[in-house]
C-alpha positions as CSV (number, residue, x, y, z in Angstrom):
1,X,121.2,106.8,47.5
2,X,120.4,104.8,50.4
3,X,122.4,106.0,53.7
4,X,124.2,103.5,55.6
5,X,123.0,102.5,59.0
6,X,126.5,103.4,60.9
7,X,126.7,105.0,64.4
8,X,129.8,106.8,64.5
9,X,130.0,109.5,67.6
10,X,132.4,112.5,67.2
11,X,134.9,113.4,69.2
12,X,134.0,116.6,70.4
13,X,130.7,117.9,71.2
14,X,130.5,121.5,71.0
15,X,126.7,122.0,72.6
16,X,124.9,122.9,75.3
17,X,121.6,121.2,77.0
18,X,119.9,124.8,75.9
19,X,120.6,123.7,72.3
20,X,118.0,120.7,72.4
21,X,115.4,123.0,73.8
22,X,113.0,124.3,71.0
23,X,112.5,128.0,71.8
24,X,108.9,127.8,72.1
25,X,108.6,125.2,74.8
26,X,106.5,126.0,77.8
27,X,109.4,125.1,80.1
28,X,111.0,128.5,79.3
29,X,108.7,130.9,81.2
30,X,108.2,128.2,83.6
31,X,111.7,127.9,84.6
32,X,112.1,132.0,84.3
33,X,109.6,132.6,86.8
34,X,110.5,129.7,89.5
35,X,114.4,131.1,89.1
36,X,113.5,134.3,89.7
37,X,111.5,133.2,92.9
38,X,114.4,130.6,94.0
39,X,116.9,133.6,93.8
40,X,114.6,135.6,96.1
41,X,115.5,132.2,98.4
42,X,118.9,132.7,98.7
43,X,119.4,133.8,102.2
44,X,116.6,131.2,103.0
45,X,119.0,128.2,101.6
46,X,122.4,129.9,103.2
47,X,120.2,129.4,106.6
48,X,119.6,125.6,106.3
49,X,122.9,124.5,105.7
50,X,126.3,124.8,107.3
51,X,129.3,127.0,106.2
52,X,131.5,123.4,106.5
53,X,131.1,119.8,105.5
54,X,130.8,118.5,101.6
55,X,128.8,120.5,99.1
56,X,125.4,119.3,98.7
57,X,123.5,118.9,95.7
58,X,122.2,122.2,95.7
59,X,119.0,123.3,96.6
60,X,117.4,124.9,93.5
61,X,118.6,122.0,91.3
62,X,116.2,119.5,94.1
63,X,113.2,122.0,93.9
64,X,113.1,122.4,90.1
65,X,113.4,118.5,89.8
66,X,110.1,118.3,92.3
67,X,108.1,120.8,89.9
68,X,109.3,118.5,87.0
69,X,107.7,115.8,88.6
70,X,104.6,117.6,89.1
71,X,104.2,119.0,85.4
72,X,105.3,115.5,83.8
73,X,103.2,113.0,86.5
74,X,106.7,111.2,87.2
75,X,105.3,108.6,89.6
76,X,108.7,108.9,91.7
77,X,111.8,110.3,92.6
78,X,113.6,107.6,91.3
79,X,112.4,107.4,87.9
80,X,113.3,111.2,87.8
81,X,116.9,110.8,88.5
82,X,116.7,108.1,86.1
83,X,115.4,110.3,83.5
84,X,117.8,112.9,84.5
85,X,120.8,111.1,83.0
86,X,119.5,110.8,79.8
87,X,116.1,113.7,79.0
88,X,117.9,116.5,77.6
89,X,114.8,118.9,78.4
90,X,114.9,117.6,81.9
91,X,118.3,118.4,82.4
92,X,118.6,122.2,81.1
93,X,115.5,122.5,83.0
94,X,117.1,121.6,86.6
95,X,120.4,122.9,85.6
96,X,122.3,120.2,84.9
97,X,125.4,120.2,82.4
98,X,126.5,118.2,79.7
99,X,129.3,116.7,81.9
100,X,127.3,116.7,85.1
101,X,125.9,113.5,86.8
102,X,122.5,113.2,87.9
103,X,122.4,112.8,91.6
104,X,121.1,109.8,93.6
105,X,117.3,109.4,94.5
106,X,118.1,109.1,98.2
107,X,119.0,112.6,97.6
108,X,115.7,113.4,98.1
109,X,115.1,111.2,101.0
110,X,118.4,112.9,102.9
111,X,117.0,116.2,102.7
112,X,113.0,116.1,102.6
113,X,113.1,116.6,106.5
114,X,114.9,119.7,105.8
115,X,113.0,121.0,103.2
116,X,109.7,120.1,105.8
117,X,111.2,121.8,108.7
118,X,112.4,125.2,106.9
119,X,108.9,125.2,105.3
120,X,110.9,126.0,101.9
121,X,108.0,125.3,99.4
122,X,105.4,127.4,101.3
123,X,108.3,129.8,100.7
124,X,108.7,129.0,96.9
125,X,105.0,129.6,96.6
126,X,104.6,132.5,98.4
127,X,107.8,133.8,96.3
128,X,105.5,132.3,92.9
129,X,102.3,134.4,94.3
130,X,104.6,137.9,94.8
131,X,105.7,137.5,90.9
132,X,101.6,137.1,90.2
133,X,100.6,139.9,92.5
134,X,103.0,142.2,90.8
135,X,102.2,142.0,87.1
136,X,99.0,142.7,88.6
137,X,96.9,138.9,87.8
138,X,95.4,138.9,91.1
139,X,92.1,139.7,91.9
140,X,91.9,141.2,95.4
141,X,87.8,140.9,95.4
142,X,86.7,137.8,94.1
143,X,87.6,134.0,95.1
144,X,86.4,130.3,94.9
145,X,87.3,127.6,97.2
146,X,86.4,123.8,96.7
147,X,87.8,120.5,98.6
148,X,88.9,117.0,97.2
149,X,89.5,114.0,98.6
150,X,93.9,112.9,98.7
151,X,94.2,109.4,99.3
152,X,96.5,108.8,102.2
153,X,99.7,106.2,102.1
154,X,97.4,104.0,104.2
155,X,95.5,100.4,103.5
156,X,92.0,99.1,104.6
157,X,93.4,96.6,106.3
158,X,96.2,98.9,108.2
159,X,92.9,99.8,110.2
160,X,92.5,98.2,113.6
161,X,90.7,98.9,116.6
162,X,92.1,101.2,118.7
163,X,90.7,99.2,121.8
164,X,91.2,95.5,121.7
165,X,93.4,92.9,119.7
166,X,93.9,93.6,115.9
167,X,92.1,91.7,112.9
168,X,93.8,87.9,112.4
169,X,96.1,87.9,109.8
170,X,97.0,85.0,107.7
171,X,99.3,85.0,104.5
172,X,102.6,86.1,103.9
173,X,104.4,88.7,106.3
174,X,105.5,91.2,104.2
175,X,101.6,91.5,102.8
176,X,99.3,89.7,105.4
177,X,95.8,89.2,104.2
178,X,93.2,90.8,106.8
179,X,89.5,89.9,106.1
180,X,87.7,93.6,107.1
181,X,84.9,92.3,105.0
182,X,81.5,92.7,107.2
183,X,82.8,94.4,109.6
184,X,81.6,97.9,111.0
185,X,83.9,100.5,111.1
186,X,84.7,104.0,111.6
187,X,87.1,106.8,112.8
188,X,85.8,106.6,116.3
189,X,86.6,102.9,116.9
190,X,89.6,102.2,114.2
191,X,92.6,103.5,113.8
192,X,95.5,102.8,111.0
193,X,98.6,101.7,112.0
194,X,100.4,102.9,109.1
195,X,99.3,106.9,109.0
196,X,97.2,107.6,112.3
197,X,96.2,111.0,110.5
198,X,94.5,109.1,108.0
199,X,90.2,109.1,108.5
200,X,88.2,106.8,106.4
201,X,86.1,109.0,104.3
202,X,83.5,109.1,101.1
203,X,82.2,112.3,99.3
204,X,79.9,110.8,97.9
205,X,76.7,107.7,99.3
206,X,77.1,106.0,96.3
207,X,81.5,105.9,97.2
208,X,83.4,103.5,99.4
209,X,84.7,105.1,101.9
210,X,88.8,105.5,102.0
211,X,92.0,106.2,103.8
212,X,92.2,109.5,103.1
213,X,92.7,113.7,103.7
214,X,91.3,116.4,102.2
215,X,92.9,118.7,100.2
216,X,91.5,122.4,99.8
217,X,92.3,125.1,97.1
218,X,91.3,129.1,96.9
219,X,91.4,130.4,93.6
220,X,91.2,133.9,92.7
221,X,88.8,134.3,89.9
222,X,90.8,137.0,88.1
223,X,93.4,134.7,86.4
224,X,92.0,131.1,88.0
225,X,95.1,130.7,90.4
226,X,95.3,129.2,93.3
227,X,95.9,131.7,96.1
228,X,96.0,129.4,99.5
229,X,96.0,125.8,100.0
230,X,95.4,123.5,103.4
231,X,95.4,119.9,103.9
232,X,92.9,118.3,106.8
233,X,92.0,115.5,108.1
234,X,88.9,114.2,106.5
235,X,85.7,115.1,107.9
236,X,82.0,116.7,107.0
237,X,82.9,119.8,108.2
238,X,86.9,120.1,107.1
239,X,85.7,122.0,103.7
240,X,84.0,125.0,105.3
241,X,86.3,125.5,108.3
242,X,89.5,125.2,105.6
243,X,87.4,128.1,103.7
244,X,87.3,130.6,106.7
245,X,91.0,129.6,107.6
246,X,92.3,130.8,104.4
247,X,90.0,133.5,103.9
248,X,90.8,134.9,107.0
249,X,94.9,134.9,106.1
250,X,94.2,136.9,102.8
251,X,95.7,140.2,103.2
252,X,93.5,143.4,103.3
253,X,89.9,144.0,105.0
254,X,88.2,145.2,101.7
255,X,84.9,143.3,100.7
256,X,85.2,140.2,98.9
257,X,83.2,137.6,97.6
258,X,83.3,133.9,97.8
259,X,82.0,131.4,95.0
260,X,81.6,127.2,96.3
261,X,79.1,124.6,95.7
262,X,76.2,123.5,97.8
263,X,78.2,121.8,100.7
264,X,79.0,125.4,101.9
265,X,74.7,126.3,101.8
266,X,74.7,126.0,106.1
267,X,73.9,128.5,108.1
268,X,77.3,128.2,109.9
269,X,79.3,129.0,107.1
270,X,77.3,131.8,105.6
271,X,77.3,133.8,108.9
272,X,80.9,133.0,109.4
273,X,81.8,134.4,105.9
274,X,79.8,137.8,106.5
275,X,81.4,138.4,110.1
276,X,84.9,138.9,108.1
277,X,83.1,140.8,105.6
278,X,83.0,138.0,102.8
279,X,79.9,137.7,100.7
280,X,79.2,133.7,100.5
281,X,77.9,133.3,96.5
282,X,77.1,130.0,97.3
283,X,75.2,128.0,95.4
284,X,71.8,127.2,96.9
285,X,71.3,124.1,98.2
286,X,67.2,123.2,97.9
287,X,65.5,119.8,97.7
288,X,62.1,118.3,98.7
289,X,62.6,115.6,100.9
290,X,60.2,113.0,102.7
291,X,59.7,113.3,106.8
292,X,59.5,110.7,109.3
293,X,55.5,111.7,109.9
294,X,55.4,110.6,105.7
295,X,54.8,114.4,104.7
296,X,56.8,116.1,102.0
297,X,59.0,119.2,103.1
298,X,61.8,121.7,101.8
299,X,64.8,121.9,102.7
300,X,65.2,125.7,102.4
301,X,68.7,127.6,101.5
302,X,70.8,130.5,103.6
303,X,71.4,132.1,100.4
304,X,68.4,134.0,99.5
305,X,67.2,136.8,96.9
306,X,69.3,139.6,98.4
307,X,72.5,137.6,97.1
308,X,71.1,135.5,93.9
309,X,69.5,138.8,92.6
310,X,73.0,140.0,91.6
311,X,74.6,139.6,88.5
312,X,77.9,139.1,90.3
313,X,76.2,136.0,91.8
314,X,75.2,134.4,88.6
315,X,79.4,135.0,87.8
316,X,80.8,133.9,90.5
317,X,79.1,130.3,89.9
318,X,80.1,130.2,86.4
319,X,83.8,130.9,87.5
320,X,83.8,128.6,90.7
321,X,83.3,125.2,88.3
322,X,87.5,126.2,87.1
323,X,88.9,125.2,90.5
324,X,87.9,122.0,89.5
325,X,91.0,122.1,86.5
326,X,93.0,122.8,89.4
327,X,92.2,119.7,91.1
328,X,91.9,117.5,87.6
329,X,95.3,118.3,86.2
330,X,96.7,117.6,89.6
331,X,95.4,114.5,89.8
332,X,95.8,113.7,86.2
333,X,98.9,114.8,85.1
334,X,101.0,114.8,88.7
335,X,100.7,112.2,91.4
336,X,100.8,113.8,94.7
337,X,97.4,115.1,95.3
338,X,95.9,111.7,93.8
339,X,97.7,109.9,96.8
340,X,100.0,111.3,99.1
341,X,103.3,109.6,99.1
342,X,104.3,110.6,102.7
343,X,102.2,109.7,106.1
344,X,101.2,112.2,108.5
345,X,99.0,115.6,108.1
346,X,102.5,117.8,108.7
347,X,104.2,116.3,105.7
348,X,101.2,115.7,103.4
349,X,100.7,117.3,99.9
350,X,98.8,120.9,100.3
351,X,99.9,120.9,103.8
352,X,101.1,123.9,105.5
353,X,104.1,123.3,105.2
354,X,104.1,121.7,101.3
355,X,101.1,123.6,99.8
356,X,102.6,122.8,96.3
């Protein structure tokens, strides 16, 4: 018998947001281990507000809403508060009740600065990292580090010269056209108006160059989580020195070892790692190359035999290529290491201050 196509709603409702989740979703142990870390918060959150005024929305229920937005690649805050009054999962997830209204995007807007200032995420992750470290899935021996390229909140055509009238400008005002085309550039002469933090930078010859940081990642090799995380301003050199900064902030003086990819094969870098007792299992970096005199030449590596010879060399570059999942599910499921959706180094993805 064919049912009939009637919506009629009951009355009464008698379940909970738990009751739509299926009991082997991912979420789950996600949201056990980031409520465990946010309760070791608490004193934290009691610090940044005051003991009068109206109740916020509270703090917990903002943070589990961001890492929502990272796992799902929700492009903004608004279409998560959006979602919020509807996506059941999304709900349970950042504590929300049947009966509760979603709050207001601005929400996130009001309190950012806040969040920034009281460095609360480096304190969520460090909280994250503690949980790791105790059920014993850290490696206290072996690491990888790699840099990518974050695209900053910036435009070509926000960059003017820093001495001298800007660009002519024609078009509308709200989005002026600027004709860049032809014209030499670079971070010594132009500036942007928009982000000043923001260097115009490639990776790669055969790459434009863009507004952009760079974002930098140490993995431990153990369980292929990230450990430390800086953002810099883009430059040849930002990848090594990033390395040695986070290197030298792990805890402990024992021996360790340090996997990356050719850009870390200078002689800078390798005697930097071995003067805080790091062994740098880089990969070699060795090409033939033609001189100015027209003779062919080598370009030799700092890594030699005494390192390569070891079998822990040979694992350390199989397990260095993961870091680059780190970076690829980052940029391909979330959207704030892809391009950074706030201006300035301080307040940028990865940063010091928001290494999540």
């Amino acid at each position: 018998m064919r049912g009939a196509d009637i919506t009629q709603e009951s009355l009464f409702v008698m379940k909970q947001t738990a009751d739509y989740i299926p009991a082997e979703h991912p979420l789950i142990a996600i949201r056990e281990i980031l409520n465990q870390a946010l309760r070791e918060l608490d004193s934290l959150f009691d610090s940044i507000y005051g003991e009068r005024g109206r109740y916020s929305v509270p703090p917990e229920w903002l943070l589990r809403g961001l890492v929502l937005q990272a796992l799902y690649g929700i492009r903004s805050e608004r279409l998560l508060c959006e979602q919020l009054g509807y996506n059941m999962l999304y709900r349970w997830f950042v504590g929300l009740g049947m009966d509760d209204a979603a709050w207001d995007h601005s929400t996130y807007t009001q309190n950012r600065d806040r969040l920034i200032e009281h460095e609360v995420i480096k304190a969520l992750f460090g909280q994250v990292m503690k949980q790791a470290q105790d059920a014993d899935l850290l490696s206290a021996e072996h690491f990888s580090v790699d840099g990518t390229l974050i695209r900053a909140w910036a435009s070509h055509k926000s960059f003017v010269p820093k001495d001298g009238s800007p660009p002519d400008k024609g078009g509308s005002k709200s989005n002026p056209e600027v004709d860049f085309k032809r014209q030499k550039r670079s971070n010594d002469t132009h500036e942007s108006q928009t982000d000043a933090d923001a260097r115009l930078f490639t990776k790669s010859n055969k790459a434009e160059a863009i507004p952009a940081y760079i974002g930098h990642v140490l993995m431990e090799n153990r369980s292929k989580l990230a450990v430390g995380t800086r953002l810099t301003l883009a430059s040849g050199t930002a990848e090594r020195e990033a390395a040695i900064a986070m290197l030298e902030a792990l805890p402990g003086k024992s021996r360790k070892t340090l996997g990356a990819d050719k850009n870390f094969d200078t002689e800078g870098f390798v005697a930097a790692c071995r003067e805080i007792n790091v062994t740098p299992h880089v990969a070699q970096n060795t090409y033939e190359y033609d001189t100015k005199t027209g003779k062919r030449a080598r370009r030799e590596s700092n890594i030699d035999a005494r390192t390569t010879r070891h079998r822990g060399y040979v694992v350390s570059q199989v397990t260095r290529k993961m870091i680059e999942t780190l970076f690829g599910d980052a940029k391909q499921h979330g959207t704030t290491i892809r391009q950074a959706k706030l201006r300035g180094q301080a307040k940028g993805p990865m940063s010091s201050r928001w290494p999540c």
